[in-house]
C-alpha positions in Angstrom: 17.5 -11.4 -44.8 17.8 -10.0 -41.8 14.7 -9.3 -39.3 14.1 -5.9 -38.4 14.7 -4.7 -34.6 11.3 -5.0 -32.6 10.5 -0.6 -32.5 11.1 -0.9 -36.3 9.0 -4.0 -36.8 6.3 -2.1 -34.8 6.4 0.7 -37.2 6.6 -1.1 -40.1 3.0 -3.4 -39.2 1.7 -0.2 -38.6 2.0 1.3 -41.6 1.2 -2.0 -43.3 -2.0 -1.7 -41.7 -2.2 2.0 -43.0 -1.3 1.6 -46.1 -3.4 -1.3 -46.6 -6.7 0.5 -45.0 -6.1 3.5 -47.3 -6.2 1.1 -50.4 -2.5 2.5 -51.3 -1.1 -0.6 -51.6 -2.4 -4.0 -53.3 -2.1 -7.8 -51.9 1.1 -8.7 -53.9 3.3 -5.7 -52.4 1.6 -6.6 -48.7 2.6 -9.4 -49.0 6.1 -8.6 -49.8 5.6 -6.0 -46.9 5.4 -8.4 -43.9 7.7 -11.0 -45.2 10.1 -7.7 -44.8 8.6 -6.8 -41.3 9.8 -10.9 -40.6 13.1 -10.3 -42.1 12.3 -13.2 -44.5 13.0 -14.4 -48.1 10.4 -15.7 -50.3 11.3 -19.2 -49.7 11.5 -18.5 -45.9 7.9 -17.3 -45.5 6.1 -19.7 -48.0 8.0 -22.9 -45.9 8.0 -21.7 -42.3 5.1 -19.4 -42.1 2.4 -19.7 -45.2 2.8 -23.4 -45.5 2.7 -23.0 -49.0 5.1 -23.6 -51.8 7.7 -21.0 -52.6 7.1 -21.6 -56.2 3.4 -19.9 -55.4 4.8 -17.2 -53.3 7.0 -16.2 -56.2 4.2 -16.5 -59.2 2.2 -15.0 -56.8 4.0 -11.9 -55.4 5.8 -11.4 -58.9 2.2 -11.1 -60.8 2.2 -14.3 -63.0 0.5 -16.4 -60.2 -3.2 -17.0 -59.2 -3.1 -18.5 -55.7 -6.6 -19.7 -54.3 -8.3 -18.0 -51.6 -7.0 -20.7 -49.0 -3.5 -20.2 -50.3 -4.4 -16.2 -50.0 -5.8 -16.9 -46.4 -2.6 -18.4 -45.3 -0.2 -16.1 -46.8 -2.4 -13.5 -44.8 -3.2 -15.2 -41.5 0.1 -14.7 -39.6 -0.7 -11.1 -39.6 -4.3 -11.2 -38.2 -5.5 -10.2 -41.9 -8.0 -11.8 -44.1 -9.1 -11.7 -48.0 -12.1 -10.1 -48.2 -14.1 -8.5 -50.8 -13.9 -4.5 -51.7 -15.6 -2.2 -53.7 -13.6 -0.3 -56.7 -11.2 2.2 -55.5 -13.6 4.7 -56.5 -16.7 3.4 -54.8 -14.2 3.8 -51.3 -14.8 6.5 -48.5 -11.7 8.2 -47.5 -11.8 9.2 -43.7 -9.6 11.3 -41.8 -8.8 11.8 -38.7 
């Protein structure tokens, strides 16, 4: 996989960040999200970055998975993002600039 240019990896984290503030998108696809914005395969990321196996990256990002909060904490980490706690989806206040 190839990694995107920097302008385009900028723009990508940014609507990472976006999407992920706005509650649009959920943990598994983030996480697919900035192993894009890294240009990286599964296996890539869970090695070189996460530390983690790639056999939990891929339960885990594929739905079958139920990684630990330290294993959710390091998938996260390289992107200045942490696993916290939210309320439902309709308990969430939607502000807009």
């Amino acid at each position: 996989m190839k990694r995107p240019m920097p302008p385009d990896t900028a723009k990508m984290k940014e609507a990472l960040y976006l999407d992920l503030a706005r509650g649009s998108i959920d943990i598994r696809e983030a996480t697919r999200q900035m192993r894009k914005i890294l240009g990286m395969t599964q296996k890539e990321y869970a090695q070189k970055v996460a530390a983690i196996s790639p056999r939990i990256l891929s339960e885990f990002e594929n739905g079958s998975g139920n990684p630990t909060l330290a294993t959710l904490e390091k998938i996260a980490s390289p992107f200045g993002l942490q696993v916290t706690f939210l309320p439902p989806e309709s308990w969430r206040i939607n502000v807009t600039e």
